[in-house]
C-alpha positions as CSV (number, residue, x, y, z in Angstrom):
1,X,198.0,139.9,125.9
2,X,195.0,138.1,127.3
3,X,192.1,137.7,125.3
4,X,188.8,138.6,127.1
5,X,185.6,137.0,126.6
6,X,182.3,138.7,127.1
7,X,179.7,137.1,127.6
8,X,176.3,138.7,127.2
9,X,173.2,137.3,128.5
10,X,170.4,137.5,126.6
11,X,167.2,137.6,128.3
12,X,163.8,137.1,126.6
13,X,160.8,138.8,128.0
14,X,157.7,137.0,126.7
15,X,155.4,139.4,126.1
16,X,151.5,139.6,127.0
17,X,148.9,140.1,124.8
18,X,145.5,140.7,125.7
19,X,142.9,138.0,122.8
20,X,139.4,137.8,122.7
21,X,138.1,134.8,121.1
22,X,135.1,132.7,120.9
23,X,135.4,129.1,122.3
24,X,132.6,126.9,122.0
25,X,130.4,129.2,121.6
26,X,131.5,131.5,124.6
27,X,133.6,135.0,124.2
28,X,136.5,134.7,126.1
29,X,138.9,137.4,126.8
30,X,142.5,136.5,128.4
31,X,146.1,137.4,128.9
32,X,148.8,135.2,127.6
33,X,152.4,135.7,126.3
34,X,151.6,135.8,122.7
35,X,153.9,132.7,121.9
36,X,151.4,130.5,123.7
37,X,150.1,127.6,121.8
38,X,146.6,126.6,121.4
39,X,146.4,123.7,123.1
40,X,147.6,124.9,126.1
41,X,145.4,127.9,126.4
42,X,142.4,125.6,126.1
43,X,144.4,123.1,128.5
44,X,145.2,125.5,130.9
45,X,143.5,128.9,131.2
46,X,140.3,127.8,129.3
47,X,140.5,124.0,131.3
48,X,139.2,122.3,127.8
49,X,141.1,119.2,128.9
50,X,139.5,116.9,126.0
51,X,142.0,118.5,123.5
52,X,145.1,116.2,123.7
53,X,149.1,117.0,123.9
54,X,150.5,114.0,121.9
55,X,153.6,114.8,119.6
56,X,153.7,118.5,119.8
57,X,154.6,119.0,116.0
58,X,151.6,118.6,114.2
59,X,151.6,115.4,112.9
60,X,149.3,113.1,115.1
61,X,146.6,115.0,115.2
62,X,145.7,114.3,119.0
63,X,145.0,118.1,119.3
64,X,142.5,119.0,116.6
65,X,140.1,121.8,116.7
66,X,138.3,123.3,114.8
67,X,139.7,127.1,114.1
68,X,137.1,129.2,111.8
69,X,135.6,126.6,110.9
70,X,138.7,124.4,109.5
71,X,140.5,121.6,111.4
72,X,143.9,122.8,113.2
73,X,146.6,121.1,114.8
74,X,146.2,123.2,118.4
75,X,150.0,122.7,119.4
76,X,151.3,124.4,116.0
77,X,148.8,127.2,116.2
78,X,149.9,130.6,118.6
79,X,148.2,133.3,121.2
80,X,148.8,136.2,118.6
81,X,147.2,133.7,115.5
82,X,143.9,133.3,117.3
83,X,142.6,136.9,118.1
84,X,139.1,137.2,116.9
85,X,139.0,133.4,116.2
86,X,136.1,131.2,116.7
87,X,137.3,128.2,118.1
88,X,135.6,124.6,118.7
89,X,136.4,121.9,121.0
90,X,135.5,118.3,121.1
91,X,133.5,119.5,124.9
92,X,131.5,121.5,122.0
93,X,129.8,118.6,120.5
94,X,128.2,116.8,123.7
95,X,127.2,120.4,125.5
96,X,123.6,119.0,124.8
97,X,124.2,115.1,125.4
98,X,126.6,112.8,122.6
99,X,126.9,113.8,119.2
100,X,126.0,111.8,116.8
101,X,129.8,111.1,115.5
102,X,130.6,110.2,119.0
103,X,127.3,107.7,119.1
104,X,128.7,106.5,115.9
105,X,131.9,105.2,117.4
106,X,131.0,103.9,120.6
107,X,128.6,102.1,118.5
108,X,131.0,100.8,116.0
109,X,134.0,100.8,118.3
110,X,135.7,103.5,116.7
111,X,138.3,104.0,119.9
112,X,141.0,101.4,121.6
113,X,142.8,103.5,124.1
114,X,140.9,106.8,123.6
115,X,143.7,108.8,123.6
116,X,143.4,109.9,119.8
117,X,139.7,109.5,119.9
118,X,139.3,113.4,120.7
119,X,141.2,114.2,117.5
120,X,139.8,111.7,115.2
121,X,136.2,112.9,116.4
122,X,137.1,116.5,115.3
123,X,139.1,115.2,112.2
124,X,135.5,113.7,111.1
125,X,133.4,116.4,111.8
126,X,135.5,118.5,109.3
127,X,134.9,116.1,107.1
128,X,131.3,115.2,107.5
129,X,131.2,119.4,107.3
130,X,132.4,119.4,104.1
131,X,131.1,116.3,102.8
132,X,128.0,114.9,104.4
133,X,128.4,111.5,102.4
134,X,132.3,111.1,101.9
135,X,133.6,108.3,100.0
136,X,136.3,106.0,101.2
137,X,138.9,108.8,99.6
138,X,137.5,111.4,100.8
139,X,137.3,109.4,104.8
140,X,141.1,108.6,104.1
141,X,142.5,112.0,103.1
142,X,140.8,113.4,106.2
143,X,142.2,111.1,108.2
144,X,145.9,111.4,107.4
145,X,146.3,114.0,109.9
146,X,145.6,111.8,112.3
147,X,147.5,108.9,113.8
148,X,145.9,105.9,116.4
149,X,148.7,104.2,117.9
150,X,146.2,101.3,118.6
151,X,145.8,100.8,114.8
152,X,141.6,101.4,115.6
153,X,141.0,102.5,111.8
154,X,138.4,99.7,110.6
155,X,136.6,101.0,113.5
156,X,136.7,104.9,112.9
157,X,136.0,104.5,109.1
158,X,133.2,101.6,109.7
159,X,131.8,104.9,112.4
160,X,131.9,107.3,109.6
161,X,130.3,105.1,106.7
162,X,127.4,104.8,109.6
163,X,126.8,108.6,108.9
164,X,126.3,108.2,105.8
């Protein structure tokens, strides 16, 4: 007697959600499969290319935005988590010429490549949110979250003791 195998294919419909959301101070309604992360709604429905796609698992920080308020990883966060979310981008700071915190580190040459630099910024404006005049734990502990490959750190924590 033969033995038949069966094979069943399984087929996954992603499904489409409808969110509404406020991004940078804008309400934005879209359709997305509900599995979609963050960082690519902003990359590419919302075209918010300033949030960056670095390790995809939340631990470099490349793609942090601020979510209610609170610093996020973009690329661990879903479609279906943000409904009804305000959410803030680094384009959100200079929509009315360069931060400060950005002034602060092209002044104290708080960025090597740049490639973290979008992260960081948004990393210290949680921070500075929070605690206006952070001390050197406090600038630490909000920076863990974030990784610069260049090794620019003397430079991003010499920019936010200038805020102080």
């Amino acid at each position: 007697m033969k033995k038949q195998t069966i094979q069943q294919e399984h087929v996954f419909e992603q499904q489409l959600i409808n969110i509404s959301l406020c991004v940078n101070g804008q309400e934005q309604t879209i359709e997305v499969e509900a599995t979609k992360r963050l960082v690519d709604i902003l990359r590419e429905d919302l075209q918010l290319t300033g949030t960056k796609i670095s390790c995809e698992i939340g631990r470099c920080g490349a793609c942090s935005v601020m979510m209610d308020k609170k610093l996020v990883n973009a690329c661990l966060i879903r479609a279906y988590q943000v409904n009804g979310k305000e959410i803030m981008t680094i384009e959100a700071l200079s929509q009315n010429g360069l931060h400060p915190i950005q002034n602060a580190f092209l002044e104290e040459g708080g960025f090597q490549c740049g490639y973290c630099t979008p992260g960081m910024v948004m990393a210290v404006k949680a921070l500075l949110d929070e605690h206006p005049a952070p001390d050197e734990e406090q600038i630490l502990q909000a920076l863990s979250g974030n990784l610069c490959r260049c090794t620019g750190y003397s430079g991003i924590i010499r920019s936010i003791l200038k805020m102080k």
